[in-house]
C-alpha positions in Angstrom: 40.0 -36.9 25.0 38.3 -33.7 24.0 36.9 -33.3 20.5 38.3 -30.5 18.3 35.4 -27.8 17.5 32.5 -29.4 19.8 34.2 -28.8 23.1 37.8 -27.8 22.0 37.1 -24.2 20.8 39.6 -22.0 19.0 41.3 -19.4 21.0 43.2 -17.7 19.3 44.6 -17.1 15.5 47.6 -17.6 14.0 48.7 -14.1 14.2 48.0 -13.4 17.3 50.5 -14.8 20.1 53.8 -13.2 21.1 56.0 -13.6 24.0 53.4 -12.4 26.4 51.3 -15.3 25.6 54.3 -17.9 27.0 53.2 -20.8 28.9 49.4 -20.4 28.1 47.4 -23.5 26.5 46.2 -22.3 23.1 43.6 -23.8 20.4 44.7 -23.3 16.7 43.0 -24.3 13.5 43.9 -24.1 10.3 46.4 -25.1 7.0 49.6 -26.7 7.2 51.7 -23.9 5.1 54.7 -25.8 5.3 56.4 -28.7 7.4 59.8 -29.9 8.3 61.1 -33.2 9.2 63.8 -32.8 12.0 64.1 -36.4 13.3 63.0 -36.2 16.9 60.1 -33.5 15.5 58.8 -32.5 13.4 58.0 -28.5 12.4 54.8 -27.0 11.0 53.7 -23.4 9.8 49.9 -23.3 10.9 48.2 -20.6 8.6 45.1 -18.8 8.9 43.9 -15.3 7.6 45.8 -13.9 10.5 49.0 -15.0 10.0 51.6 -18.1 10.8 52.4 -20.1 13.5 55.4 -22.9 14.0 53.8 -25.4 16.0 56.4 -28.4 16.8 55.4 -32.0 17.5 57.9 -33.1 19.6 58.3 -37.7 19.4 58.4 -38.4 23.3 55.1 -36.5 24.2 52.8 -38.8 22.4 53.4 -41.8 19.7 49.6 -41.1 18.2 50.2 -37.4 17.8 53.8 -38.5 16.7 51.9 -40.1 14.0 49.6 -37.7 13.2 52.5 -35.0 12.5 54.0 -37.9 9.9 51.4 -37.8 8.1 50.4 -34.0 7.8 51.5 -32.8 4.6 51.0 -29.2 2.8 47.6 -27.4 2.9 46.2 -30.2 5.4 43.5 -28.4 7.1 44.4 -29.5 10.9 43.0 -28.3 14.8 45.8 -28.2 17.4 46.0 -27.8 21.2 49.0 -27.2 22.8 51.4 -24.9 25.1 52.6 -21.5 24.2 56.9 -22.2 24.6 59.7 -18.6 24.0 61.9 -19.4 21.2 64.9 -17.9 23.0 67.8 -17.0 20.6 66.2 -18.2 17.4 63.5 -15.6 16.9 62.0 -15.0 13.3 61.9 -11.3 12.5 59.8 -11.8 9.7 56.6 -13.2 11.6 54.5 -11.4 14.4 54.9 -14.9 15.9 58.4 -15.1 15.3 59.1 -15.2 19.3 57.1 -18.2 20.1 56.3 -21.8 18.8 53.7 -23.8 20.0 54.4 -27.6 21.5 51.5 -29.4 20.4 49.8 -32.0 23.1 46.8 -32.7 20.7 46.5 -32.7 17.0 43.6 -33.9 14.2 43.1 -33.3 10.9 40.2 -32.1 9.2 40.8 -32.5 6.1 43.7 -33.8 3.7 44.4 -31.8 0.6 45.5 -33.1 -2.7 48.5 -31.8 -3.7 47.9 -27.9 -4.8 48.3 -27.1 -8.5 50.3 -24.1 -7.2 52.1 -22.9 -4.0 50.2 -20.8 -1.6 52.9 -18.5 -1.3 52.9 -14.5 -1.0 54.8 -14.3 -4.8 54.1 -16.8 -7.0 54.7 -16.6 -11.0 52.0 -19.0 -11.9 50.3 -17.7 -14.6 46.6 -15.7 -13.7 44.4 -18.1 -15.6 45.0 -21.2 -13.6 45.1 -18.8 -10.4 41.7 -17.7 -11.7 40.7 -21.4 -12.2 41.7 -22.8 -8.8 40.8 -19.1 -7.7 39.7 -20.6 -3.9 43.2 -21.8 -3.7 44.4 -18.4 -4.8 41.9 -17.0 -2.6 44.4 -18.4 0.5 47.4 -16.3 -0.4 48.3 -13.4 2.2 48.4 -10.6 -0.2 44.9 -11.6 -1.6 43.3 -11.9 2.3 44.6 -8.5 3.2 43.2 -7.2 0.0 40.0 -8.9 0.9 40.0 -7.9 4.8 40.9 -4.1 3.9 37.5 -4.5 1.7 35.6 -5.4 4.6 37.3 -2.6 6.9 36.4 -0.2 3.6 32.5 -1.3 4.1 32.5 -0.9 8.1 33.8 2.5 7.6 31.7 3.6 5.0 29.0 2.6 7.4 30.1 4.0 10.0 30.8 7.6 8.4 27.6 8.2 6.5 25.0 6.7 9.5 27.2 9.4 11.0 26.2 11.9 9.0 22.3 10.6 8.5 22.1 8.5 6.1 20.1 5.5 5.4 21.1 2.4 3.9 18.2 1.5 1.5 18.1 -1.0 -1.4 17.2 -0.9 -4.7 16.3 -3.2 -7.4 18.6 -5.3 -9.5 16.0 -6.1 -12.2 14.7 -3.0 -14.5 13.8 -1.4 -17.0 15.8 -0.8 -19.8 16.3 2.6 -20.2 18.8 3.9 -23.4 21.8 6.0 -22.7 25.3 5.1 -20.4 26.7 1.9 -21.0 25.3 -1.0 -22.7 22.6 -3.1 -20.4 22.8 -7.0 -19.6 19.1 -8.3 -20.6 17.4 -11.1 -18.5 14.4 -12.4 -20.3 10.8 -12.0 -18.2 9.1 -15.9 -18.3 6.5 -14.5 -16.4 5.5 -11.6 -19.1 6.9 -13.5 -22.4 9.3 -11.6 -24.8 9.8 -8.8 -22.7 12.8 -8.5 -20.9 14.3 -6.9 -17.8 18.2 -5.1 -17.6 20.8 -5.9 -15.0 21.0 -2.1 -13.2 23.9 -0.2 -14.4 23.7 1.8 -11.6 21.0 3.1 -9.0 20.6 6.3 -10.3 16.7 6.9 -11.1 16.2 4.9 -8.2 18.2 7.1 -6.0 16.7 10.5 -7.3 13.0 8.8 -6.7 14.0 7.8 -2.9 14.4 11.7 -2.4 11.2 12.8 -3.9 9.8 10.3 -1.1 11.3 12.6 1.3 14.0 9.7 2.2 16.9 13.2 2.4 19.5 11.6 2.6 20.6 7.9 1.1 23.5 5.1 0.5 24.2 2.0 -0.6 27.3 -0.3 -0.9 26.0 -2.0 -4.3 26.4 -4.1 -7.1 26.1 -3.0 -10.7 26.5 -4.1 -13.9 27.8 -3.1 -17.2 28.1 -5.3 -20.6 31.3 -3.4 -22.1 34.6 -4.6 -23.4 36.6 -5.2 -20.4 40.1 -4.2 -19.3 42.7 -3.8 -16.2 40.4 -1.6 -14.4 36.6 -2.7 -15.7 34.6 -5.5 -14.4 31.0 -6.7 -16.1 29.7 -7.0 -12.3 31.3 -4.1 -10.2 30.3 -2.2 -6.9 29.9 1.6 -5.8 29.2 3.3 -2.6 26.2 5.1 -4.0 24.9 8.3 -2.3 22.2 11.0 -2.6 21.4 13.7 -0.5 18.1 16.5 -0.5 18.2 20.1 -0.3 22.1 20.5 -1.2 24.4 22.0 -3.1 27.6 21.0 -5.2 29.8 21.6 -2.1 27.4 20.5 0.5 28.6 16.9 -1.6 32.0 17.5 -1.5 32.1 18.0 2.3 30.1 14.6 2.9 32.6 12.6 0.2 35.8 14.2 1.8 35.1 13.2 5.3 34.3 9.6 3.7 37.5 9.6 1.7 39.7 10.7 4.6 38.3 8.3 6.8 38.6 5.4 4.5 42.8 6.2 4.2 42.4 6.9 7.8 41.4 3.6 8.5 42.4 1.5 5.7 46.4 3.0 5.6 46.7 5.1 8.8 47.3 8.1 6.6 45.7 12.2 7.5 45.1 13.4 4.0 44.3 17.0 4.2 40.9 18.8 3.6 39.4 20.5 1.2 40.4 18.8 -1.5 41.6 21.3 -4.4 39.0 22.0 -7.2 39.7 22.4 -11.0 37.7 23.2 -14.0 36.6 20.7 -16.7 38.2 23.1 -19.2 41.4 24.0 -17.6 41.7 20.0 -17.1 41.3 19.2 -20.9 43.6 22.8 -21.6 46.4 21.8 -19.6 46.2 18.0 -19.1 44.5 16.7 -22.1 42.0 14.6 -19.9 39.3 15.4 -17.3 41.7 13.1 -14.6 44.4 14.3 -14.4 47.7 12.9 -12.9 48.9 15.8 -10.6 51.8 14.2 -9.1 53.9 15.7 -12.1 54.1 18.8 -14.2 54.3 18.6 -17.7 51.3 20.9 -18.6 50.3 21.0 -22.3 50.2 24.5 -23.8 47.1 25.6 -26.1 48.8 27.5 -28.7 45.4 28.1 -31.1 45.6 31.4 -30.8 48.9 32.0 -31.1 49.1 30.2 -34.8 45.8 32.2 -35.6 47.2 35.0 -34.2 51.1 34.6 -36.4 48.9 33.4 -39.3 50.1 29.6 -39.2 53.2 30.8 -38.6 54.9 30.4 -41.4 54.2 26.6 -41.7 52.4 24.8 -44.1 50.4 22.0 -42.3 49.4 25.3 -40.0 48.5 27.4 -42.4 44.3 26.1 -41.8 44.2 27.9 -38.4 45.1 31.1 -40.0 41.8 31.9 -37.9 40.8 30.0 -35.2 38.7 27.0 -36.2 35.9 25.7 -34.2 36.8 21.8 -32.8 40.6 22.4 -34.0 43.3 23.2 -31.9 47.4 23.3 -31.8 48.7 21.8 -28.4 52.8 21.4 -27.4 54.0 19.7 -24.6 57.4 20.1 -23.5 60.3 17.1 -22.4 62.7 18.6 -20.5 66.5 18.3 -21.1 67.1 16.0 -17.9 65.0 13.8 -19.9 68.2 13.3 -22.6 65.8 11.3 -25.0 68.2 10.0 -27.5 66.9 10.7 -31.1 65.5 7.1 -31.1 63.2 7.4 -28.5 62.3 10.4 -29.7 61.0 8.9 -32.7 59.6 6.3 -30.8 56.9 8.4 -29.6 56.0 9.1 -32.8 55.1 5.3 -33.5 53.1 5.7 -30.1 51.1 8.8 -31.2 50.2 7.0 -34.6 49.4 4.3 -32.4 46.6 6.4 -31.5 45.3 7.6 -34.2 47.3 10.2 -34.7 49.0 11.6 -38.6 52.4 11.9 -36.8 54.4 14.3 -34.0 55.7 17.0 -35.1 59.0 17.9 -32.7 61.6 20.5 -32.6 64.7 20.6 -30.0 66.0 23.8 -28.6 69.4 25.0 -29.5 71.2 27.4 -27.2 70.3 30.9 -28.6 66.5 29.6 -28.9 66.5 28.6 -32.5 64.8 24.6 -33.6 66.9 21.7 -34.7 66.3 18.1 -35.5 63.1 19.8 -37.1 61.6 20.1 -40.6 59.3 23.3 -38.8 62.9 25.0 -37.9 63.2 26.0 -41.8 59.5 27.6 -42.5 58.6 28.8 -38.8 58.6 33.0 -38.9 61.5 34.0 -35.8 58.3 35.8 -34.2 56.2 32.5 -34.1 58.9 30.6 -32.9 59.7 32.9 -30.2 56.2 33.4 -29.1 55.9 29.5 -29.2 59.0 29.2 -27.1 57.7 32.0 -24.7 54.5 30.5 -24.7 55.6 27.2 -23.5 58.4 27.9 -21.7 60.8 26.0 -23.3 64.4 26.2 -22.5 67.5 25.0 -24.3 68.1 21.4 -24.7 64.1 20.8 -24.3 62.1 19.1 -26.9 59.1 20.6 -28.1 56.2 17.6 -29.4 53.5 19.1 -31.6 50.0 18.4 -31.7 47.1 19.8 -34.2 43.6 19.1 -35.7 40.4 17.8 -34.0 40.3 18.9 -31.0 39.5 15.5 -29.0 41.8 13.8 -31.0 44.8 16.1 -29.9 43.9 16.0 -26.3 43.9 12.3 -26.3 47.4 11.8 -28.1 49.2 13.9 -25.9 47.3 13.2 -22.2 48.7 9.5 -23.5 52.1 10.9 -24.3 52.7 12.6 -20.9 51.8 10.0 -18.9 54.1 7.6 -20.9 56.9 10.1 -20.7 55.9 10.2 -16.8 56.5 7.1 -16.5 59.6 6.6 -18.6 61.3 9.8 -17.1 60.4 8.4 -13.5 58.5 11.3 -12.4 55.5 8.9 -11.2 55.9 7.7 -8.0 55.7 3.5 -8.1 53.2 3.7 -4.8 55.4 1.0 -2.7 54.5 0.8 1.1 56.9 3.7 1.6 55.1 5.9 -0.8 51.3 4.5 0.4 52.3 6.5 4.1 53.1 9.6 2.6 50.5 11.9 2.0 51.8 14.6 -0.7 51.8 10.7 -2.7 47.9 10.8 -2.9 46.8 13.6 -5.0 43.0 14.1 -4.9 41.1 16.7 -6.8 37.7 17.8 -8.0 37.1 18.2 -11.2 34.2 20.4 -11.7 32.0 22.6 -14.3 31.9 20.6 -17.3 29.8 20.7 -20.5 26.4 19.5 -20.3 26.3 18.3 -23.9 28.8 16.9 -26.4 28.3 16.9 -30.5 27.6 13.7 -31.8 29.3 14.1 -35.5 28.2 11.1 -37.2 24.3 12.0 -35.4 24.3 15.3 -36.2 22.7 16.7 -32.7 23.7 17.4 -29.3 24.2 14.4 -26.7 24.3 14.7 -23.3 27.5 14.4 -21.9 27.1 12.2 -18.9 23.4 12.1 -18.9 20.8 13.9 -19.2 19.2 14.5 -15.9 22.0 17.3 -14.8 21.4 20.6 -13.4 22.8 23.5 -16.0 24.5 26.0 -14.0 21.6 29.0 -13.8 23.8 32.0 -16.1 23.9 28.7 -18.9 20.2 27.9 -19.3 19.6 30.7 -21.6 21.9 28.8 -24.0 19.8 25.5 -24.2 17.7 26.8 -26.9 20.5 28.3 -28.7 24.2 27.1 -28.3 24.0 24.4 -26.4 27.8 23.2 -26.5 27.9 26.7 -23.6 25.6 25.1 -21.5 27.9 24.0 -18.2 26.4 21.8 -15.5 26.5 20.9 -11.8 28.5 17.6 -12.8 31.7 16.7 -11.0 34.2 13.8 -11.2 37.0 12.6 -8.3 40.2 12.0 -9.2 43.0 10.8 -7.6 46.3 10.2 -9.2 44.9 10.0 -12.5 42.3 7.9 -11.9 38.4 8.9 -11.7 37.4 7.5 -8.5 33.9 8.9 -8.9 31.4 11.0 -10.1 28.2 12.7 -10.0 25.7 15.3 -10.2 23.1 17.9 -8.9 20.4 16.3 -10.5 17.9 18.6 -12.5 14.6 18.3 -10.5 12.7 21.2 -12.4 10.4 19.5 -15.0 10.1 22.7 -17.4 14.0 22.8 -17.4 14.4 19.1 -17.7 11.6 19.7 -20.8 14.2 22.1 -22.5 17.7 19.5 -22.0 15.3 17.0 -23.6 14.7 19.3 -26.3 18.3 20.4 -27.1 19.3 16.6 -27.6 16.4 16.3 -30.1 14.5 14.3 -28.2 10.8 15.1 -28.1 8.2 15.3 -25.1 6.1 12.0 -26.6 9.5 10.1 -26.8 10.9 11.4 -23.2 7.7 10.5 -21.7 7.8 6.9 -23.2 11.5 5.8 -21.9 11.8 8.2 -18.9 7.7 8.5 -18.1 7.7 7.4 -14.4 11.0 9.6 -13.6 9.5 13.0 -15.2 6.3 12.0 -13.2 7.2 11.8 -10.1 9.5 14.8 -10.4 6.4 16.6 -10.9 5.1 15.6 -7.6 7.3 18.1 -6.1 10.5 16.8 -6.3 13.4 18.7 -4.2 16.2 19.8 -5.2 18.9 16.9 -4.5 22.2 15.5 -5.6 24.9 12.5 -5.5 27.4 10.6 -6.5 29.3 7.4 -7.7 32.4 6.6 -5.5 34.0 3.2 -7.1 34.9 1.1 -4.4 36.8 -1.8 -6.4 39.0 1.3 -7.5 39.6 2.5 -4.1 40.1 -1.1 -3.2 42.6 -1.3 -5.8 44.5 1.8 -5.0 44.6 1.6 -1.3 45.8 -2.1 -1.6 48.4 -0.9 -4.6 47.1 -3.5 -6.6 47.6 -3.3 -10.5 44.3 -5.0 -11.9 40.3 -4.6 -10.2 40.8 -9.0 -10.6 43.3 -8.7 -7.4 40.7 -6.8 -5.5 37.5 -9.1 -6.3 37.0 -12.1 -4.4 36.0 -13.5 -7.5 36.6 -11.7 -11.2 35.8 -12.2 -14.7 38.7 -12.2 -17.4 39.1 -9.6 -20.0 36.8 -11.7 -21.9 34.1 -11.8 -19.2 34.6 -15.4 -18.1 34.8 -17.0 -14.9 37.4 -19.5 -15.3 36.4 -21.2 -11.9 32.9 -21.9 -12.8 33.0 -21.9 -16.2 30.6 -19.0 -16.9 28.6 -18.2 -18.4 27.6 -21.4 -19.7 25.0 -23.0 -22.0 21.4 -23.3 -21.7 19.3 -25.8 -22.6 16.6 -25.8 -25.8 13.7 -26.5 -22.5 15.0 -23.7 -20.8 14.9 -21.1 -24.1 11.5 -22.8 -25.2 10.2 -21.9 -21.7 11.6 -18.3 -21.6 10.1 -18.6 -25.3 13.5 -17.1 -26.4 15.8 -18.9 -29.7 19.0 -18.2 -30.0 20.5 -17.9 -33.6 24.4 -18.7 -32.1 25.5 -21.4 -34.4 28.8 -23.5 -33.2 31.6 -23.0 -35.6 
């Protein structure tokens, strides 16, 4: 009899036969998914990546195989040969194979599995850390292979788009130098060059800027990075980016490259058209009206500024106002509106006060409009002046029955407290759409958006000196140099961020490629020539090697992973994830090291055991 594998090949997967494929001899392999004792047969769902197949092993065609099917049992990794049969009136809607069995004339089995610690089943309410443990196992379950298979799909057609478009796929190195500023660096330890140490590359970015001063034009890379920061739902120690940089561009030239990758991926990935251009807004209209610089635009809610208005009505009349009399530098007053159809009862009402403290924040100040305009369920309604509160009312556009939430003092502490509070109240007040399949076709459900023209720099209060904002290798717009000696919190930059649905799916730059500029950002952060040549020495050299002008940008591809696949964690989109505590549970990582090890590295640890 033929061997399985060595001359009996597989022909076809378990997703792929329907009725049109009745009465041809077919090859199967892989895991018994489930099995059912009839008497006279016995019934088998054959699993693969692809999908399921019944296969029946029918008593009278052969006592060995007979035997065989007796003994299969679940997740039994098995070959089987057999004849493609209709399954007339009892047809399973809920397979692609649901028309057809197969009636198996040869069977083996490759390998017997011990009885799984969980079911391989498409819902499952085992907890995540033993899925995370057994994560192979997990690794079997259908929603976790589409995931996987959509991932390889998103690579092919980010391949396929930017080759398109000229690029080249180059690599760069995973070992560096540390260099200070972004996120905090993993350190590998040199043997070679003792007590000196390399850093795990947070991203490719010096790398990327030096491949277009070599007159590369035009790069990508589908890469690995790696960040030592606290973790959460959508952060990863070890994550990848589709990294690109182009020569001899501007902002928009960007743009147009990222769209056409963007819309091809949901294309591809979904079968949705999302429409081009992609709608552009600036940094400080973002943080004005939305609190954040990603903002959720698949429901209104704006905030409303009202500094100058209190300045303007001299506090208006209340007390805890009364200090932006005049309009303070880094303090602002924001309100955000719930509408009536909300119908908050006066409990949850107070409940977001418990969430805004949560955050750091004194309290929420709240008022609710009566009928003819005037504040109740408010201790503002007795001090505010009638021409505040109507200005306020106007201002906002409050109506009766709507609830008015107050904000005021430092200005990034304000933003934060109420970006958090309207997108709880989005979701509470069902005005965020949950993304099930039926949403994931529609395109008015994927909102993207630029978010362009931020600040270069950012005050660093307990430093006392400008920071840069991102980092420190971004183009100022031209009309903002002249305030880099000067004021440099006016100084806006060539830096932009993609968003989509509230979540930053990249971001990037036009990178500054003038040295005597570059000299100048340096200088504005406090950071001296001698000490800028010392950590960024070999990128200020070779941009004086005639460097061209050039820019890039970051696309996340575990996010888009995660959001194509409507997946709630970056975990269900890796193949294999750390936890929250950046441990792999399968492997047991990271794990000890041995005192020969460390002596040859000529590194001690201080760690005691507890």
């Amino acid at each position: 009899m033929a061997e399985f594998i060595r001359e009996l090949k597989r022909t076809h997967s378990c997703g792929d036969l329907t009725a049109k494929s009745v009465g041809e001899e077919v090859i199967l392999f892989g895991w018994v998914h489930n099995r059912r004792d009839h008497g006279g047969a016995v019934f088998i769902d054959l699993r693969d990546r692809e999908g399921l197949t019944q296969v029946v092993f029918e008593a009278d065609v052969d006592q060995d195989l007979h035997a065989i099917a007796h003994e299969l049992r679940y997740e039994f990794c098995i070959g089987v040969r057999g004849k493609v049969v209709s399954r007339g009136g009892n047809v399973n809607p809920k397979l692609k194979t649901g028309e057809i069995e197969v009636h198996a004339v040869q069977a083996t089995i490759f390998n017997r599995s011990e009885t799984p610690p969980f079911l391989i089943e498409d819902k499952i309410d085992t907890a995540e850390e033993k899925r995370l443990h057994y994560r192979y196992l997990d690794l079997r379950r259908a929603p976790l292979q589409k995931t996987l298979m959509a991932r390889s799909k998103m690579n092919s057609t980010t391949r396929t788009v930017l080759n398109r478009n000229g690029f080249l796929e180059l690599e760069t190195p995973f070992l560096v130098k540390y260099t200070p500023g972004g996120a905090r660096n993993f350190l590998v330890p040199s043997r070679l060059s003792a007590g000196k140490f390399y850093a795990l590359a947070e991203s490719p970015q010096l790398f990327k800027q030096l491949f277009m001063v070599a007159g590369f034009d035009r790069y990508f890379q589908i890469v690995k990075c790696f960040r030592d920061e606290d973790l959460r739902l959508d952060r990863q120690p070890e994550f990848t980016q589709i990294d690109i940089e182009m020569s001899f561009v501007t902002q928009d030239d960007v743009f147009t490259v990222v769209e056409e990758l963007v819309t091809s991926l949901w294309k591809e990935v979904l079968g949705v058209e999302i429409p081009k251009p992609f709608p552009r807004m600036k940094f400080e209209q973002s943080m004005r009206e939305y609190g954040n610089d990603k903002p959720d635009l698949r429901f209104a809610m704006k905030h409303t500024d009202l500094t100058a208005l209190v300045a303007e009505h001299k506090g208006c009349g209340i007390a805890m106002w009364s200090t932006f009399a005049t309009v303070t530098h880094g303090q602002i007053v924001k309100a955000l509106v719930i509408p009536s159809s909300a119908n908050l009862s006066r409990t949850e009402t107070d409940k977001l006060e418990e969430i805004a403290k949560g955050m750091g924040a004194k309290g929420l100040a709240r008022a609710k409009l009566a009928d003819d305009g005037t504040w109740t369920q408010s201790p503002l309604a007795k001090s505010v002046t009638l021409e505040a509160r109507a200005a306020i009312n106007a201002a906002t556009g409050a109506k009766p029955g709507d609830v008015l939430l107050f904000q005021f003092g430092k200005e990034s502490q304000v933003h934060t407290v109420l970006a958090n509070l309207r997108l709880f109240l989005g979701k509470k007040l069902g005005l965020i759409p949950n993304h099930g399949p039926s949403d994931a076709q529609d395109p008015g459900s994927w909102n993207f958006l630029w978010v362009i023209d931020p600040p270069l720099f950012e005050y660093d209060d307990e430093a006392k000196r400008w920071g840069a904002a991102h980092h420190a290798f971004t183009r100022p717009h031209d009309e903002s140099i002249q305030y880099l000696d000067s004021d440099p919190g006016k100084v806006l930059c060539y830096r932009y961020d993609l968003v989509l649905n509230g979540v930053e799916i990249g971001g990037g730059s036009i990178r500054l490629h003038d040295p005597v500029v570059q000299g100048r950002v340096f200088a504005a952060m406090g950071i001296p020539a001698e000490e800028a040549e010392q950590k960024f020495g070999f990128l200020l050299q070779a941009l004086r090697f005639g460097a061209p002008p050039h820019g890039g940008i970051a696309l996340g591809m575990d996010r888009l992973a995660m959001l194509l696949s409507g997946a709630e964690s970056l975990r269900d989109v890796i193949p294999f994830p750390k936890t929250q505590k950046g441990t792999d549970l399968m492997t047991d990582a990271p794990g000890d090291v041995g005192a020969g090890q460390l002596a040859e590295l000529q590194v001690a640890s201080t760690f005691k055991k507890p």
